[in-house]
N, C-alpha and C positions, 0 to 999 in steps of 0.2 A: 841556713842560707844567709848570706851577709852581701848586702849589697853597698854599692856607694859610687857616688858619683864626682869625677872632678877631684878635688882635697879629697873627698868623703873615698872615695879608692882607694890611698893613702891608708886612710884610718881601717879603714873596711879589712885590709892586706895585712893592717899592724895587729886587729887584733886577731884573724883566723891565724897570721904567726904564732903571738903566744898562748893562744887556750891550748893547755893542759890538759884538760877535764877529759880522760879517756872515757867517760861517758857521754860526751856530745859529739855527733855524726854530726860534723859539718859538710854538708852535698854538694854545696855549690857558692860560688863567690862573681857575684855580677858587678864590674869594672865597667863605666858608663864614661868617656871620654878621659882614661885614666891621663898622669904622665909621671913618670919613672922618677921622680923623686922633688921635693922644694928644691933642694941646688941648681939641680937640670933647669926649674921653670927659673930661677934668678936669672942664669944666663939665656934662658929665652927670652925673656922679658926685658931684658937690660941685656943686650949682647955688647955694649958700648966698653973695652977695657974702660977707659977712665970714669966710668961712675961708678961711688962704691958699693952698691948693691952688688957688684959682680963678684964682691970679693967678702960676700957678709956669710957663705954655704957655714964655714966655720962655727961661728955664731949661733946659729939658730938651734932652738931649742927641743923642733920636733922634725926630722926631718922627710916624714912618711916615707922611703927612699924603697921602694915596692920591688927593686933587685935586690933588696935585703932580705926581704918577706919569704919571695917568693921560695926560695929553697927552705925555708924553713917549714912553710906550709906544705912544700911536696915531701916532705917528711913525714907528714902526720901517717896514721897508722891505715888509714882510709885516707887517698889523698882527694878531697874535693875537685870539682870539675871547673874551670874555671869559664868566665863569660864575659867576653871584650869588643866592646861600642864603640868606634871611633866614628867623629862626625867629619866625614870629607872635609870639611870647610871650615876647618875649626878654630877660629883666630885668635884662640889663648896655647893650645897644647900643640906642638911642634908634634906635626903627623907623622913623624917617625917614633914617638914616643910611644902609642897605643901595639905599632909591631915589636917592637925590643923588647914588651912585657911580655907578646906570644912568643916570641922566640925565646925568650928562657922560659918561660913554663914548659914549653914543647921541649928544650933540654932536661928540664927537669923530670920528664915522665908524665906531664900532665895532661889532660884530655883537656884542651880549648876548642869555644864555639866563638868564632870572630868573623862581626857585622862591620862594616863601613856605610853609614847613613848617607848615601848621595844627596851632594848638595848640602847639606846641614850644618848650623853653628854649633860652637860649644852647646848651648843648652837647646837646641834644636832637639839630639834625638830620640829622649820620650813621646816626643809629638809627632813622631815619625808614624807613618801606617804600619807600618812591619813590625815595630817594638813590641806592642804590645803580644803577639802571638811568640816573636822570637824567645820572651822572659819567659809566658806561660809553656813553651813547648822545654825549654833549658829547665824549669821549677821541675814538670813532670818529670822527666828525665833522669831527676835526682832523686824522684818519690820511688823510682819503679827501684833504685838500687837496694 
């Protein structure tokens, strides 16, 4: 199980992408306010054309870009299930970001379990009442396969 939050989604997505290891069942991948790639968040964060952060995607050196991932990992031989938290209220990730990850999973073949935390910031939704049961019931989930 590989979880990750925010950036950590990103990483979380890069590495269920490349493990190889056909001896590790990976079950499940918990995506906690993700957003579809460092480019995406430049231009959300800087939507202004004339500042050059708009124009730096090129550049950068990791791009965690989780439409990249994401067909890679529905590939795997067992495909994991995946697990996506967006916080309503979330004033860093552009809340179309958290559904454009279910929607290509769900083209990719994959079994999504997607919460939207009413009310809640970025780092809001672990302290959400719900989360904790929603993780442990998605954990179990992956145990009983």
């Amino acid at each position: 199980m590989l979880y990750g939050h925010s950036i950590g989604a990103g990483v979380a997505s890069f590495a269920a992408s490349r493990c190889t290891n056909p001896d590790l069942n990976l079950i499940g991948l918990i995506l906690e306010t993700p957003f579809t790639s460092v480019a995406d968040m430049l231009r959300t964060l800087y939507p202004q054309r004339w500042l050059p952060y708009h124009y730096l995607s090129p550049f950068l050196r990791s791009s965690w870009d989780i439409r990249e991932y994401i067909p890679l990992i529905a590939n795997r031989p067992k495909k994991p299930r995946v697990m996506i938290v967006q916080a309503e209220n979330d004033e860093i990730v552009n809340e179309k970001m958290a559904p454009d990850i279910k929607d290509l999973a769900v083209r990719n073949n994959m079994a999504v379990d997607f919460y939207t935390v009413k009310g809640a910031l970025h780092f809001e939704c672990m302290s959400s009442r719900g989360f904790p049961e929603w993780v442990s019931t998605f954990i179990a989930s992956g145990l009983d396969r």
